[in-house]
N, C-alpha and C positions, 0 to 999 in steps of 0.2 A: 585353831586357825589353820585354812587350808590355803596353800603357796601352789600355784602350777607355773610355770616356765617352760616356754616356748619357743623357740627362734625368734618369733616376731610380735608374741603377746605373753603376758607376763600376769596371771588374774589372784587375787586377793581375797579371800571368804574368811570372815572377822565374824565370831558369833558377839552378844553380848558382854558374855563372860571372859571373855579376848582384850575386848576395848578396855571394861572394868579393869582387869590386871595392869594391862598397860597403862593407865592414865593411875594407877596408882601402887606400883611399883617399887618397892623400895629405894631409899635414894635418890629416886627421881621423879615423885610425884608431878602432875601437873596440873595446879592448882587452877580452879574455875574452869575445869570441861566441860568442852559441849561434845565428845566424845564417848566419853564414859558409858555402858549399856547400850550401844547402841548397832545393833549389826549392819556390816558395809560388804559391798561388794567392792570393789576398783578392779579396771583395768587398761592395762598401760602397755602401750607399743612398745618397739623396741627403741626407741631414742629414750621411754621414758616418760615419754608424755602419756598424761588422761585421756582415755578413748571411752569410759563409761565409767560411771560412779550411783551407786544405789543405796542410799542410808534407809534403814527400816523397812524397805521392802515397799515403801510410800505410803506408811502409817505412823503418824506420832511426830512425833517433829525430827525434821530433815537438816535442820540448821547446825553446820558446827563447822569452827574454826580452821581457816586454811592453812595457816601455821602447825595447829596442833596436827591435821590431817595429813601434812607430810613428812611430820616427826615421824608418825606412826606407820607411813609407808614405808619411809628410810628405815626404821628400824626391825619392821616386819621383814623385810628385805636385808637385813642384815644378817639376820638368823639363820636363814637357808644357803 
């Protein structure tokens, strides 16, 4: 996973192999992802909020949970 931070943008680079760990993690599995394998972009202003989000590069299916996808922000962002 690549993290950049910036005063004002804040970008997200999640391969496959990223989601797959996280959504199944020890301890904290999260059962029935739409997550899991799937590479993402986000990027987020500085309040925070979504200013672009790219799942699969726009091949394969694009669908997954809003919930799961800001566990996995918060938690991406915890790290760093």
């Amino acid at each position: 996973m690549n993290i950049k931070k910036g005063p004002y943008i804040t970008k997200i680079w999640a391969s496959p192999l990223d989601t797959y760990d996280w959504v199944h993690r020890v301890g904290n599995a999260w059962s029935g992802s739409t997550l899991s394998d799937k590479r993402v972009f986000v990027e987020l202003d500085s309040k925070g909020d979504l200013v672009a989000l790219v799942i699969n590069s726009g091949r394969g299916s694009q669908e997954v949970d809003s919930h799961e996808l800001n566990a996995f922000i918060a938690d991406a962002l915890k790290v760093r």
